[in-house]
N, C-alpha and C positions, 0 to 999 in steps of 0.2 A: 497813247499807251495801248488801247482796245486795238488798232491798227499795227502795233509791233507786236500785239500777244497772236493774232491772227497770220500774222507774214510768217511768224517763228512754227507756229503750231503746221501751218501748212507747210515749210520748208522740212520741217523733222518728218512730217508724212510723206511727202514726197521722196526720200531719200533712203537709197537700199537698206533696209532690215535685215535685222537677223532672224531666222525661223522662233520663233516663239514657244515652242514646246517641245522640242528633241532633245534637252540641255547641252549643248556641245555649243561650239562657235568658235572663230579667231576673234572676233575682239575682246577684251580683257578689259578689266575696271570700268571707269564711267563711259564709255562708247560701247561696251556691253549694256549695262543699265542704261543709256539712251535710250539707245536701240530697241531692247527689249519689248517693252509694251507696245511699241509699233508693229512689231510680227505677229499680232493674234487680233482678227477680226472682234472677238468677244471683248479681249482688254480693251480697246480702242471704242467702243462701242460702249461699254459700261463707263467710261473712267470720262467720254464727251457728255454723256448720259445724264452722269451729275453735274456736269454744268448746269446742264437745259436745265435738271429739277432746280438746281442752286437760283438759276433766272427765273422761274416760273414763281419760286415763293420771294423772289423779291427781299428789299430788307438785308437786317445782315444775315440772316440762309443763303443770301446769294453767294458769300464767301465760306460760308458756316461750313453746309454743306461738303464742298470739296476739302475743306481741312479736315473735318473730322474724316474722310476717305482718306486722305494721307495719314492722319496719325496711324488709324487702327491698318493702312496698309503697312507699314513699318512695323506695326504690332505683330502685326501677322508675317513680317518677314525674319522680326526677331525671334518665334517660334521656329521657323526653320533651320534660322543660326545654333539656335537652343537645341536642336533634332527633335523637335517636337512636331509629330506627323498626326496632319488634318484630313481626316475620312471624305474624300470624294471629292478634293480640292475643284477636280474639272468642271465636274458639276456644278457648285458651287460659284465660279465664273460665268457658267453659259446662265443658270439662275441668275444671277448678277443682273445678266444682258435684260432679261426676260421681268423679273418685277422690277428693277428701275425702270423698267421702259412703261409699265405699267401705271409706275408711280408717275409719272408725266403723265400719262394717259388721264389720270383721275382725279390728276394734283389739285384741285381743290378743296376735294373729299376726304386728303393725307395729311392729319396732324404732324405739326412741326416734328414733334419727339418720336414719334413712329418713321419717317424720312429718315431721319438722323440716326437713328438706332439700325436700321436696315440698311442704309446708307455703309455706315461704321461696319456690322455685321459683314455683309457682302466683300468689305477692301481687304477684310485678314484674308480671306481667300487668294487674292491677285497678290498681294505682299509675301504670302506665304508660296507660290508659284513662282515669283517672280526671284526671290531666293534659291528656291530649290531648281533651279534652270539654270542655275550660274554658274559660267565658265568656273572648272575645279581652280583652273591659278587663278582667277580674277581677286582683284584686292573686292571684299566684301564693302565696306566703307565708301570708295569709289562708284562702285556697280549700284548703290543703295542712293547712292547721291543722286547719280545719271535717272534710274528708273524712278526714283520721286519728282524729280525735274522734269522729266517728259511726265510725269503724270498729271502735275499741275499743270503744265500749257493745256494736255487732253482736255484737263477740267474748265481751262480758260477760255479753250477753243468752243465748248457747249454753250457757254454764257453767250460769248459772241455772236454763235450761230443762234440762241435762242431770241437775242436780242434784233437780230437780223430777220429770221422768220416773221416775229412778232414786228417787226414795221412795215411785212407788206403783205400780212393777214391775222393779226394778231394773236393773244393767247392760244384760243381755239386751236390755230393751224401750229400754233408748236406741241400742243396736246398732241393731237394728230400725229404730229412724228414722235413722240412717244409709243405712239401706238404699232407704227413701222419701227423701232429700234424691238420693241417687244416680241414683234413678228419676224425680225432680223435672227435675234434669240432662237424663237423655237423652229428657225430653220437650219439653225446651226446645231439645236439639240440634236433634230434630226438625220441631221450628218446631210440636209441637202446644199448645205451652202460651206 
């Protein structure tokens, strides 16, 4: 299973995106929501992010974790649907990148319920982006499908990788790249990457 969630997560990487924040596109419904979250370095980065942390606390946070990132990102795509517009959405993603990556960084020190609340907190932002991006004809239900489905592999592909760091230098070194995905962030805040 761990080996088809990784073939999957890398074959959806591998394969042509759609731009991630101009909202326009030709594909339409779930190949739109595929796609989506694969065209923005920040989604992609936050949404493997929670994996890592989901791996890092171990237990069921290992799963916890990225579901509560899909409900509240559905949450937050349902305001979109609703036309309910969120102050500084972009922000709020490249933030995403930036204290998740933190929260690996520190994950020892990060109460379950504080993860999980920030974790939640951070996904209405990408749910609510990731709606408001959407092709004007794309079927909403389809597109919502596609980009929660590639959002879980993201999440699955973190666990994977985290599990994989951690066998050949353990915790530490996946802290560690918590601390590169953080620094991935504030290089994209700063428009150098």
């Amino acid at each position: 299973m761990t080996r088809f969630l990784l073939m999957t997560a890398l074959s959806l990487a591998a394969a042509t995106t759609a731009e991630a924040h101009p909202g326009t596109g030709q594909a339409h419904g779930i190949a739109a929501g595929l796609s989506h979250p694969l065209g923005g370095l920040d989604h992609v980065l936050a949404m493997a992010a929670v994996g890592l942390l989901g791996y890092l606390f171990g237990g069921r946070l290992r799963w916890l974790l990225p579901a509560a990132f899909l409900g509240m990102m559905v949450f937050g795509g349902a305001l979109s649907v609703g036309g309910i517009d969120l102050l500084a959405v972009e922000i709020g993603i490249v933030l995403s990148v930036i204290v998740i990556g933190a929260m690996i960084l520190i994950a020892p020190n990060v109460p379950a319920g504080v993860a999980l609340a920030i974790t939640g907190f951070f996904a209405v932002f990408h749910g609510h982006a990731h709606v408001a991006e959407m092709p004007i004809d794309g079927s909403v239900t389809g597109y919502a499908l596609g980009f929660v489905l590639t959002t879980a592999l993201l999440n699955a592909a973190g666990i994977v990788f985290g599990a994989g760091i951690a066998a050949f230098g353990g915790s530490p070194l996946v802290r560690l790249t918590g601390g590169a995905v953080a620094g991935l962030g504030l290089g994209i805040s700063a428009g150098l990457i």
